[in-house]
DRENDO-1510 file (C-alpha; in Angstrom, 1 decimal, always signed):
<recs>
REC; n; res; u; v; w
REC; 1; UNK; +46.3; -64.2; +57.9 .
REC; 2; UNK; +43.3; -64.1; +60.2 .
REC; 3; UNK; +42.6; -66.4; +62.9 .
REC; 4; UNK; +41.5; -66.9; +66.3 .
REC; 5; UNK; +44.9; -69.1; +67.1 .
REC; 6; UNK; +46.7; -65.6; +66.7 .
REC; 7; UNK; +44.3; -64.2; +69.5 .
REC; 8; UNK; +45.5; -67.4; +71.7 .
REC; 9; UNK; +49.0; -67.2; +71.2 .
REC; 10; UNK; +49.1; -63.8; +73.3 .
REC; 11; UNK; +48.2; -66.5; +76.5 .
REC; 12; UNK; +51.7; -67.0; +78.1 .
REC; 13; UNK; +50.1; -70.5; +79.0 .
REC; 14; UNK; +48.6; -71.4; +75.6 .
REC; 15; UNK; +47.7; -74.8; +74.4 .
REC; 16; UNK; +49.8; -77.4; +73.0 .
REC; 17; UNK; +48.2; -77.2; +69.5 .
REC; 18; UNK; +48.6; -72.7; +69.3 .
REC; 19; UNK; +52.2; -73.7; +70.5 .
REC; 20; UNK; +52.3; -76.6; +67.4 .
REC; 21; UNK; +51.7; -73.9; +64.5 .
REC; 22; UNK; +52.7; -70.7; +65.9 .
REC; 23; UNK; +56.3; -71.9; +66.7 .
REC; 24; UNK; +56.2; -74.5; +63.3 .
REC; 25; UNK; +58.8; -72.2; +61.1 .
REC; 26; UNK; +57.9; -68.5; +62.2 .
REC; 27; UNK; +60.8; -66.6; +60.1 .
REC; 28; UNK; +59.1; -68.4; +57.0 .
REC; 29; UNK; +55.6; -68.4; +58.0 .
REC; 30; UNK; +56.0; -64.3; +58.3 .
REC; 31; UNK; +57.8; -63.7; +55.4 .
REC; 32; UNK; +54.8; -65.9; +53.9 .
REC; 33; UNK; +52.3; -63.7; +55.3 .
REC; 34; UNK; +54.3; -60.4; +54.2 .
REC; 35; UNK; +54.7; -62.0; +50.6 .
REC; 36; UNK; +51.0; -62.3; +50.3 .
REC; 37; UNK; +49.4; -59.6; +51.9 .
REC; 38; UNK; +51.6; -57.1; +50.2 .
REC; 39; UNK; +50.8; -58.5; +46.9 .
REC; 40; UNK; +47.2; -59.6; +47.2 .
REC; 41; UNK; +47.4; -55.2; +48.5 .
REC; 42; UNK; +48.7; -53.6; +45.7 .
REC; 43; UNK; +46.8; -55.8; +43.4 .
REC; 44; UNK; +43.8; -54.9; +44.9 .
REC; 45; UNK; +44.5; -50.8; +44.8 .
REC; 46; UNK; +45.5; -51.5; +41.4 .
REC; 47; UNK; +41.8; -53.3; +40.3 .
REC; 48; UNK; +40.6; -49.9; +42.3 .
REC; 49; UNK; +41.9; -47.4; +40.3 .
REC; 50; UNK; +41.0; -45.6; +37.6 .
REC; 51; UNK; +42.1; -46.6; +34.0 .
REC; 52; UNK; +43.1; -45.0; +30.7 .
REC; 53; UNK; +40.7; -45.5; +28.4 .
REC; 54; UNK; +38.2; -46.6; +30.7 .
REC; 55; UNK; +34.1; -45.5; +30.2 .
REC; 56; UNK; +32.4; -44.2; +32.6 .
REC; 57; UNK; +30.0; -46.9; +34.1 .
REC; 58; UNK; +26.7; -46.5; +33.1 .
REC; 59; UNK; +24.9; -46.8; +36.1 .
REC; 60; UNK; +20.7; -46.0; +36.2 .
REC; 61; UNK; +20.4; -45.5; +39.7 .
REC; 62; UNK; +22.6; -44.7; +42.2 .
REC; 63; UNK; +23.2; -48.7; +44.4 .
REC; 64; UNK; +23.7; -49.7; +47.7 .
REC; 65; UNK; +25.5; -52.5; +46.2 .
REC; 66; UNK; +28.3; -51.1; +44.4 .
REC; 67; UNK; +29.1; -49.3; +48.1 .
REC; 68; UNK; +28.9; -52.4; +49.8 .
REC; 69; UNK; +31.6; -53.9; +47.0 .
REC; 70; UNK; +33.9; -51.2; +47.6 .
REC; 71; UNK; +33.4; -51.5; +51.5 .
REC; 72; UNK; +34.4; -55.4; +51.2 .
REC; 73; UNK; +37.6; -54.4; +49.1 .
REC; 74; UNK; +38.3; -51.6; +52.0 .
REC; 75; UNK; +38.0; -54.0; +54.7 .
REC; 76; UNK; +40.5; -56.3; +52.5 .
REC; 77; UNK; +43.0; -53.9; +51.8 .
REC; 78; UNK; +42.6; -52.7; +55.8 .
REC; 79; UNK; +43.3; -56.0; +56.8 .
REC; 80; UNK; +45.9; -56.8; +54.6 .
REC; 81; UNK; +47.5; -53.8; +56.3 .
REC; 82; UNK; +47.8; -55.3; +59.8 .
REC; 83; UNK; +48.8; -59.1; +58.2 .
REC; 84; UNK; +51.9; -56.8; +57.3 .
REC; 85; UNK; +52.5; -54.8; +60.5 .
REC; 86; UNK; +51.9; -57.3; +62.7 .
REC; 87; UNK; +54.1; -60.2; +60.7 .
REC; 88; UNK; +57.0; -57.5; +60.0 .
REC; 89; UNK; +57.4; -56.9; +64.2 .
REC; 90; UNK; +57.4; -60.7; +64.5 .
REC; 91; UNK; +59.9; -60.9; +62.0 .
REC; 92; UNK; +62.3; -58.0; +62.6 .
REC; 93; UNK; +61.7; -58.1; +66.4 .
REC; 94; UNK; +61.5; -61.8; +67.6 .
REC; 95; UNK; +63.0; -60.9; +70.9 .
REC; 96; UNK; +60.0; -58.4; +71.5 .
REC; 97; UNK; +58.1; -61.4; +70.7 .
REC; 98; UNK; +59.5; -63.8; +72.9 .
REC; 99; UNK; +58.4; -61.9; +75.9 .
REC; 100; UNK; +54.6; -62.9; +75.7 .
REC; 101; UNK; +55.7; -66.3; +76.6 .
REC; 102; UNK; +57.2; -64.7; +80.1 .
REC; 103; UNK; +54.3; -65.5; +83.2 .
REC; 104; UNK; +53.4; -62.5; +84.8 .
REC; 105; UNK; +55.9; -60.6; +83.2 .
REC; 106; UNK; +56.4; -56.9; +83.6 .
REC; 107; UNK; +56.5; -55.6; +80.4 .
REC; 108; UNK; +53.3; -55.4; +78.4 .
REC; 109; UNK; +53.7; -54.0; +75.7 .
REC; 110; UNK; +54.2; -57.5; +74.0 .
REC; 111; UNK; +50.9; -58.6; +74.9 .
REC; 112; UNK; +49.3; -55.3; +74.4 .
REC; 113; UNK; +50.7; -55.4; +70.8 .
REC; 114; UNK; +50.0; -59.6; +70.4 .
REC; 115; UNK; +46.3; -58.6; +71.3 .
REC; 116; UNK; +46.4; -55.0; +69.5 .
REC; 117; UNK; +47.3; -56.3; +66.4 .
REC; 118; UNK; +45.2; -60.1; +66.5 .
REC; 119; UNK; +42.1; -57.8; +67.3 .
REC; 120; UNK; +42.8; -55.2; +64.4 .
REC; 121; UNK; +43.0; -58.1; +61.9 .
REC; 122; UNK; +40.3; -60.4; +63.3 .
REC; 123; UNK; +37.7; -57.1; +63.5 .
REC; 124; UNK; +38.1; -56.1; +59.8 .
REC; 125; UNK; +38.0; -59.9; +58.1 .
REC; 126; UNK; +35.0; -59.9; +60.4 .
REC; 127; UNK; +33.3; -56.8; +58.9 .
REC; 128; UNK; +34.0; -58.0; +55.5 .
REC; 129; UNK; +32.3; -60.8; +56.2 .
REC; 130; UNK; +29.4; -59.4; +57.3 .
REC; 131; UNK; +29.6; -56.8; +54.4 .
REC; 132; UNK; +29.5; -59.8; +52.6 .
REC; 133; UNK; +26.4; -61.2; +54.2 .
REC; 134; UNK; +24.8; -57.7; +53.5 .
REC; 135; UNK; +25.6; -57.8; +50.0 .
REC; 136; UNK; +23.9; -61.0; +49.4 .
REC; 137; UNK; +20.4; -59.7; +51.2 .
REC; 138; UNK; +20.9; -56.2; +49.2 .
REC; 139; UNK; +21.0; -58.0; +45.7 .
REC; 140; UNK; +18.1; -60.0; +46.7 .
REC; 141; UNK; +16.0; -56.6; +48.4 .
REC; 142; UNK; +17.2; -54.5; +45.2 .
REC; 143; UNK; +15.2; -57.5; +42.6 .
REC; 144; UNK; +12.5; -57.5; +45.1 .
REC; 145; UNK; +12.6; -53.5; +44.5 .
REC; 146; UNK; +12.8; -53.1; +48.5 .
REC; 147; UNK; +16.0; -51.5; +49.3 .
REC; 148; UNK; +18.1; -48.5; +48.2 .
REC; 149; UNK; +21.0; -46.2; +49.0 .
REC; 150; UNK; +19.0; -45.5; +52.2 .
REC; 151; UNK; +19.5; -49.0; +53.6 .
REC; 152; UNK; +23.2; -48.6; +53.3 .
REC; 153; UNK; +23.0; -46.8; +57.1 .
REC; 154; UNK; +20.9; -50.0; +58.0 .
REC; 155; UNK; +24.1; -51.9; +56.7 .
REC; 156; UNK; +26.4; -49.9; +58.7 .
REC; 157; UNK; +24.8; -50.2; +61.9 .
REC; 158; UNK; +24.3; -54.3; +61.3 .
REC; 159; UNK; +28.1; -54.5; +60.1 .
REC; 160; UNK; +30.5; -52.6; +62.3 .
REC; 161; UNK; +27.4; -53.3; +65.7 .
REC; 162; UNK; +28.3; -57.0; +64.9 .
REC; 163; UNK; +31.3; -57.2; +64.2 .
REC; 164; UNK; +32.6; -54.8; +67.3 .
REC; 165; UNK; +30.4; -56.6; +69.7 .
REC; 166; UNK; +31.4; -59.9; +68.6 .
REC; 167; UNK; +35.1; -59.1; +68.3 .
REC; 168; UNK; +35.1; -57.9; +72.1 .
REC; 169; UNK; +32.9; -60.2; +73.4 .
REC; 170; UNK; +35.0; -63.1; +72.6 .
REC; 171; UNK; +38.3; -60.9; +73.2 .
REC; 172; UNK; +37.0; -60.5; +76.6 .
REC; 173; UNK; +35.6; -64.0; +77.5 .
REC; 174; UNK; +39.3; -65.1; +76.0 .
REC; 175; UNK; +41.7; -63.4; +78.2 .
REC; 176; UNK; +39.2; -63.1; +81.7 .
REC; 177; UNK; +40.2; -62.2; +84.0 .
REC; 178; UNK; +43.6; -61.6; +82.4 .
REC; 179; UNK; +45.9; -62.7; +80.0 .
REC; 180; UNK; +47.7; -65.0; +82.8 .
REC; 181; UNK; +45.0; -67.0; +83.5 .
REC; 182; UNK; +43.6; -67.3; +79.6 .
REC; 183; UNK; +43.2; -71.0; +78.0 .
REC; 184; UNK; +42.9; -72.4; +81.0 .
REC; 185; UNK; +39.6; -73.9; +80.4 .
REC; 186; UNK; +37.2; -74.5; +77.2 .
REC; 187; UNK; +35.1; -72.1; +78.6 .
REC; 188; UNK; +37.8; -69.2; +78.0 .
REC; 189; UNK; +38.5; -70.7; +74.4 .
REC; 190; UNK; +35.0; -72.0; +73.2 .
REC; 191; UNK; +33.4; -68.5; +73.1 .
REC; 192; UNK; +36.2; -66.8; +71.5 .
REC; 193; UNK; +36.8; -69.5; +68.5 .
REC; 194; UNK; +32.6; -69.0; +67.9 .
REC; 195; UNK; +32.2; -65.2; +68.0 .
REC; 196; UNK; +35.0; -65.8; +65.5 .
REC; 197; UNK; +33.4; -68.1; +62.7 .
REC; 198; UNK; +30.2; -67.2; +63.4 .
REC; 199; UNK; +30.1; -64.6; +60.3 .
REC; 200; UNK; +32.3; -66.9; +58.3 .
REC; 201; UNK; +29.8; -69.8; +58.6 .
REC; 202; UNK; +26.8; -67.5; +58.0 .
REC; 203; UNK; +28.6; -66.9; +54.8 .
REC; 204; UNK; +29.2; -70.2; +54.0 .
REC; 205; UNK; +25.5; -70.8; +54.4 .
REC; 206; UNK; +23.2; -68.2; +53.9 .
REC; 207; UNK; +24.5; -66.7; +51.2 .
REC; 208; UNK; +24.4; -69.5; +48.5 .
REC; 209; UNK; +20.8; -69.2; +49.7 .
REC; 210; UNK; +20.1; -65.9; +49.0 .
REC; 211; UNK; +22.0; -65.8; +45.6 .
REC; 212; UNK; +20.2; -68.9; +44.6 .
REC; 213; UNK; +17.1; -67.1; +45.6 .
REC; 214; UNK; +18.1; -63.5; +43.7 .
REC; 215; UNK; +19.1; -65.7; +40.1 .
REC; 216; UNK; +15.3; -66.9; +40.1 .
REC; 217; UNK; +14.0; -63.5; +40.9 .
REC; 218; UNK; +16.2; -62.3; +38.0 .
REC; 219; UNK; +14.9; -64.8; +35.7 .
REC; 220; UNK; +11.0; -64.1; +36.4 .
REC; 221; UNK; +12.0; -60.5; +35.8 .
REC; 222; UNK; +13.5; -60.9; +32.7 .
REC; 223; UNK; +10.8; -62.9; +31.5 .
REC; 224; UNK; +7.7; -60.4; +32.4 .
REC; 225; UNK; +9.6; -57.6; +31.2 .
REC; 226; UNK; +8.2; -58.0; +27.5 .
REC; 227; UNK; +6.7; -61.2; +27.8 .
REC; 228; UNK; +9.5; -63.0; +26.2 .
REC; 229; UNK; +12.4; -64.4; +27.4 .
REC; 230; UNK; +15.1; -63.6; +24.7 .
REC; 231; UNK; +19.2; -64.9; +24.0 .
REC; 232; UNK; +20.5; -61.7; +25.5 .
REC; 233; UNK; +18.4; -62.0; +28.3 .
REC; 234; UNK; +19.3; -65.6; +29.2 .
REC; 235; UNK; +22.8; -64.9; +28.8 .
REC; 236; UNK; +22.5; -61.6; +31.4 .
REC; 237; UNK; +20.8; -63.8; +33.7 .
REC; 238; UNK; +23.6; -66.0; +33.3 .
REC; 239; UNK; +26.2; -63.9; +33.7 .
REC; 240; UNK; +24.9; -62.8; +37.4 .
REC; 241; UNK; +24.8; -66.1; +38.1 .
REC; 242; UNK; +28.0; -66.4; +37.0 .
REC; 243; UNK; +29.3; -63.7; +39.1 .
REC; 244; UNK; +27.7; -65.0; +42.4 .
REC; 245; UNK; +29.3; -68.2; +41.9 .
REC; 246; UNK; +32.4; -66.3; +41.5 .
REC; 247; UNK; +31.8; -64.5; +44.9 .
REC; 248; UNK; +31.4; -67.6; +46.5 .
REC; 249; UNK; +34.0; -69.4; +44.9 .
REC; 250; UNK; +37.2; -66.9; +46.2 .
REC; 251; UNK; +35.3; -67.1; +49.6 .
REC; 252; UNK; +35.5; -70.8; +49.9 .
REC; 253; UNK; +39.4; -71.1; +48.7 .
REC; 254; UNK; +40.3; -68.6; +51.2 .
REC; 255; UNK; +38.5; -69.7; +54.1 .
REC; 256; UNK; +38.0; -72.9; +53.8 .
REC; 257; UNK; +41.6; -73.9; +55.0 .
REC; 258; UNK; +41.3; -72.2; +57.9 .
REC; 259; UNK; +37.9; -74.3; +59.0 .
REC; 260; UNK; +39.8; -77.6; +58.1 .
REC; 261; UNK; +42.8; -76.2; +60.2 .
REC; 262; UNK; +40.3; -75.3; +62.9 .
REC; 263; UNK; +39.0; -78.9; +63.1 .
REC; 264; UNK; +42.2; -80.7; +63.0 .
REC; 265; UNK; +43.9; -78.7; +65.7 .
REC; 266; UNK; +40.5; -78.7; +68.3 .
REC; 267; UNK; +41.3; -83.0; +67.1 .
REC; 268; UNK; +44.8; -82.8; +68.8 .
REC; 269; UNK; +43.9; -80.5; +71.5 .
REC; 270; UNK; +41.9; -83.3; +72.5 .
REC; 271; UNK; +44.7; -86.1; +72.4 .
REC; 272; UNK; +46.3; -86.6; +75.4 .
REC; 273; UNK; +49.9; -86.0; +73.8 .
REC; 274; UNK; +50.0; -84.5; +70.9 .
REC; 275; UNK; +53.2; -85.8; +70.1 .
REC; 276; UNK; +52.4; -89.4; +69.3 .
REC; 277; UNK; +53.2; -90.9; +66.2 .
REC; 278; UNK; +50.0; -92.1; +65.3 .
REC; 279; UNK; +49.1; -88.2; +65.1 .
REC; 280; UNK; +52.1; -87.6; +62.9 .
REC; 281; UNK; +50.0; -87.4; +60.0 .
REC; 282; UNK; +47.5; -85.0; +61.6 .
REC; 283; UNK; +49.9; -82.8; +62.6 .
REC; 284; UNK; +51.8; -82.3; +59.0 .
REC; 285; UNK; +47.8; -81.8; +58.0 .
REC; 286; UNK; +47.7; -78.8; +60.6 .
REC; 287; UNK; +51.1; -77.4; +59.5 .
REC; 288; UNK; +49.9; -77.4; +55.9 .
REC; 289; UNK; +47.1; -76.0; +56.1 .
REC; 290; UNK; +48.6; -72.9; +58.5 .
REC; 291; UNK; +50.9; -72.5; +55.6 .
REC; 292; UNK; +48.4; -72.6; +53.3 .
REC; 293; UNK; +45.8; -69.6; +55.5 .
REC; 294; UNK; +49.0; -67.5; +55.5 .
REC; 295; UNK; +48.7; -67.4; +51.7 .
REC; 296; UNK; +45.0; -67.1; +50.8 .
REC; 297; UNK; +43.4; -65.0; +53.8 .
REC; 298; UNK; +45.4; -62.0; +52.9 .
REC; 299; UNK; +44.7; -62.5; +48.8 .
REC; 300; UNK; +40.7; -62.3; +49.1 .
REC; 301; UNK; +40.7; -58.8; +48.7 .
REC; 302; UNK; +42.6; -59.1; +45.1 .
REC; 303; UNK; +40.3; -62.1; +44.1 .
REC; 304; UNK; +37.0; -60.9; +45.3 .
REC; 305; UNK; +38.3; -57.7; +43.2 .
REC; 306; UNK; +38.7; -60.3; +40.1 .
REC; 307; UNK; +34.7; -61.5; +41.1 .
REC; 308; UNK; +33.5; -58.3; +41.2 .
REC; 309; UNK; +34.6; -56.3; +38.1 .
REC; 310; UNK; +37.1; -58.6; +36.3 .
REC; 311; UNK; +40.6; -58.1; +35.5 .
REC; 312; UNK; +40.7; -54.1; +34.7 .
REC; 313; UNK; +44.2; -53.7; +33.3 .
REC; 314; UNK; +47.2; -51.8; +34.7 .
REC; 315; UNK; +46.6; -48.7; +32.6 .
REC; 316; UNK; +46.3; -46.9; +35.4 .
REC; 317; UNK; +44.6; -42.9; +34.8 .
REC; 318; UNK; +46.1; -40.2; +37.5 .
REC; 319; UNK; +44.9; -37.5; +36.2 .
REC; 320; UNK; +42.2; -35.5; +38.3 .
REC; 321; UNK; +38.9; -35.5; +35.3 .
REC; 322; UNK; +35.2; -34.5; +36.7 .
REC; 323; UNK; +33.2; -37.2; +36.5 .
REC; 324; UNK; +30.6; -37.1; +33.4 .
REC; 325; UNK; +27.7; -38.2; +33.3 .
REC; 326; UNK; +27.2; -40.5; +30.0 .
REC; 327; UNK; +24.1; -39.1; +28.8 .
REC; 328; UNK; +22.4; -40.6; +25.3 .
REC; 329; UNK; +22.1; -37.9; +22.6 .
REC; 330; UNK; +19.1; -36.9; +22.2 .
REC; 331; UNK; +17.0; -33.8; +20.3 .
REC; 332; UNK; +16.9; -30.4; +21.4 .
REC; 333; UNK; +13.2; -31.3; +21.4 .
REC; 334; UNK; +13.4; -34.2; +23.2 .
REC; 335; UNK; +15.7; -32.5; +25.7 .
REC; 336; UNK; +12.9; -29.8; +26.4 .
REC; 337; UNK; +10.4; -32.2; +26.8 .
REC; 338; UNK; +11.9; -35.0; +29.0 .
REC; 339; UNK; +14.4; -32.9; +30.8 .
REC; 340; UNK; +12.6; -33.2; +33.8 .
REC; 341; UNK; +9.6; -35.0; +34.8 .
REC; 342; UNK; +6.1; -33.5; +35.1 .
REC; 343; UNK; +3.9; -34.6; +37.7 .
REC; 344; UNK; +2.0; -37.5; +37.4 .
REC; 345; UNK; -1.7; -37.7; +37.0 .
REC; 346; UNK; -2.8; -40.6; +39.0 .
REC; 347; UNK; -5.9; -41.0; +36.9 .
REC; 348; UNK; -4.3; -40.9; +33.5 .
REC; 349; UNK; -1.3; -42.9; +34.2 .
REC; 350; UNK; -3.5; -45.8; +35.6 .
REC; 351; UNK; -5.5; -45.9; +32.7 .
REC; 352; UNK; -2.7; -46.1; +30.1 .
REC; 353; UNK; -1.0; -49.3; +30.6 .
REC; 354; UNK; +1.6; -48.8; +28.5 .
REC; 355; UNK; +3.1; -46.0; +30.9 .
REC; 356; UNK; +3.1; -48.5; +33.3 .
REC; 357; UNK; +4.8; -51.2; +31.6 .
REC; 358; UNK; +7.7; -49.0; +30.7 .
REC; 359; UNK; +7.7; -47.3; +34.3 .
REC; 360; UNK; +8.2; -51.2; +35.3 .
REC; 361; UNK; +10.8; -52.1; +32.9 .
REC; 362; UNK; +12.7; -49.1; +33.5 .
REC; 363; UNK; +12.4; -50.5; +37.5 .
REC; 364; UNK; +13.6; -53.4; +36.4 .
REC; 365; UNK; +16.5; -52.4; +33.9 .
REC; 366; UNK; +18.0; -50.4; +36.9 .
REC; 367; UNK; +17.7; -53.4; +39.2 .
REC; 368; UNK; +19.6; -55.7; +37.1 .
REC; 369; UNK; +21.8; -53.1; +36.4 .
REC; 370; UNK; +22.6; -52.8; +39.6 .
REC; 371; UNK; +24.0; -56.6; +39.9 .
REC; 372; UNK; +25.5; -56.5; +36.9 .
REC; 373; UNK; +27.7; -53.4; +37.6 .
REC; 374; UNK; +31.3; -53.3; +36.6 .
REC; 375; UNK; +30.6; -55.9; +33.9 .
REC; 376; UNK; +30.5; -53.8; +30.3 .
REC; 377; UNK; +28.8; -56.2; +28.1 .
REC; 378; UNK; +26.1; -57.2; +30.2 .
REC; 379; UNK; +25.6; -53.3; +30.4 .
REC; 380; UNK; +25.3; -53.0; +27.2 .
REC; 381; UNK; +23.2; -55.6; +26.2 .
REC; 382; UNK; +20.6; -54.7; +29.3 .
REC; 383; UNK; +20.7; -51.0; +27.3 .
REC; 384; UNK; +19.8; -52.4; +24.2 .
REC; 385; UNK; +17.2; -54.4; +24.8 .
REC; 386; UNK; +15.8; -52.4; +26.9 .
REC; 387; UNK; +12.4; -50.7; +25.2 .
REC; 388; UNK; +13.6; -47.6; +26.9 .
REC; 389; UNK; +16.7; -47.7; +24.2 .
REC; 390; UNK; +14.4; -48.7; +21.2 .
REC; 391; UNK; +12.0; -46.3; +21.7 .
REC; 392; UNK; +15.0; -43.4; +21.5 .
</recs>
């Protein structure tokens, strides 16, 4: 699982409350973390692939989104990845292990692989939160008609420029000016534990902000699209609203634990002796919940998987097949004459209003499309009540 405690356990001189749920159980707290990640892994690759019997998607317009979905899952399955490595050296090697808790020992590659492996995990949890974060401002640009598959490089940049800078930055301020001398003061810890939670919160935030904010532009859409405001159209609108809750949903049961964890740990850090009895219950709390983060973190990828697209069977399709395009059949006459466009006249199109509203309903078919991606009936109810559709 992902947290910053991991980054503070590679402190030979670390703080009472690391040393309470780092050394609580390790053998079962690793096999815990192998148990998950593997399974919330191949779950995930398995959502991925493609099925038997599976459509193409029908997709209008190539979306930023649907990258930004699979970039999330890549991030998952990434992490997942270290969760494994890093729990399978602590449990096959607790010897190798047991040498970070040496003072000025001279082997390093403990603590290079303590930090190594803490870093690996905390950067890509991090970029999938802040691929999360980017989703939520693309859906919202995409109804507002003001992004694309060009703002994808804009994404990048944001993403991976935050989430390295962020990662090293409180990597650095942690172990200053070396690991020997780390967690000696709040001002070593502090910075590290917000350059952390940082994206997590802004999650947590902003993005039940901006989903709120992209259901209402789906609604007004829906509505001006023929002036009416039909069943299938309320129940599309639903079913993205639907889905964002969904997204937000996974995201709070696998991260909230750790925030509660967070809080009830900087509580005993604060106690002059952890130890007390009157902090017995406080303590069990802690343990819990670092049980509890060992099984969740690593099983986001799988259940943001279940958000995004639904359960997609275990049919799984090897085979190597070109992609084809699902095209609608049409007339050899009606091929020839709307094969490709033909260049607009400014002049004529402005004064035929009904050009327009179908130019703008077909903008706003492949905008909703875009948000409901992945999900088949919503698809096809957008297709046939689009006036694109009637009119073929």
């Amino acid at each position: 699982m992902a947290s910053p405690r991991l980054e503070t356990y590679c402190c030979p001189n670390r703080d009472a409350a690391t040393q309470l749920v780092v050394n609580f159980q390790p053998e079962v707290f690793c096999g815990v973390c192998i148990g998950s990640a593997s399974v919330g892994l191949l779950l995930t690759i398995l959502q991925l692939l493609p099925k038997k019997g599976q459509t193409p998607r029908k997709i209008l317009k190539a979306s930023s989104s649907s990258t930004i979905l699979l970039l999330i899952s890549i991030c998952d399955i990434l992490g997942g990845l270290g969760i494994i490595f890093r729990s399978s050296i602590w449990l096959g090697f607790p010897g190798f292990i047991a040498n970070i808790s040496v003072v000025n020992g001279t082997d390093m590659w403990p603590s290079a692989f303590c930090v190594g492996s803490a870093m690996w995990i905390q950067l890509l949890y991090s970029a999938g939160f802040w691929w999360l974060f980017c989703y939520a401002v693309d859906s919202y640009l995409v109804i507002r008609r003001s992004a694309g598959l060009s703002t994808i490089v804009l994404y990048h940049m944001m993403t991976w420029g935050l989430a390295v800078l962020l990662c090293v930055e409180g990597i650095a301020l942690l172990y200053y000016p070396s690991l020997s001398s780390c967690e000696n003061g709040l001002e070593h810890a502090i910075p590290h534990y917000v350059t952390t939670y940082v994206p997590l919160l802004l999650v947590l935030v902003v993005n039940p902000v901006l989903f709120r904010r992209t259901v209402s532009a789906v609604a007004s859409l829906l509505k001006g699209r023929q002036g009416i405001y039909t069943e299938n159209e309320r129940r599309l609108g639903t079913e993205i609203q639907i889905r964002f809750f969904k997204i937000m949903l996974v995201f709070v049961i696998c991260w909230s634990s750790n925030i509660i964890n967070e809080s009830l740990l900087f509580y005993l850090e604060m106690q002059p002796d952890i130890n007390d009895m009157p902090l017995k219950n406080i303590r069990s709390a802690a343990l819990i919940t670092w049980i509890i983060m060992g099984v969740l973190n690593p099983m986001q990828g799988f259940l943001f998987t279940l958000a995004f697209y639904g359960w997609t069977g275990c049919r799984v399709d090897l085979k190597w097949r070109k992609s084809e395009i699902p095209w609608v059949s049409l007339s050899s006459s009606t091929v020839d004459e709307n094969a490709y466009p033909s260049p607009v006249n400014y002049q004529t199109s402005v004064h035929d209003p009904k050009k327009i509203s179908s130019a703008d309903s077909q903008q706003t078919d492949e905008a909703i499309s875009m948000l409901s991606e992945g999900n088949t009936s919503s698809d096809e109810r957008l297709t046939r009540s689009s006036p694109i559709y009637q009119g073929w």
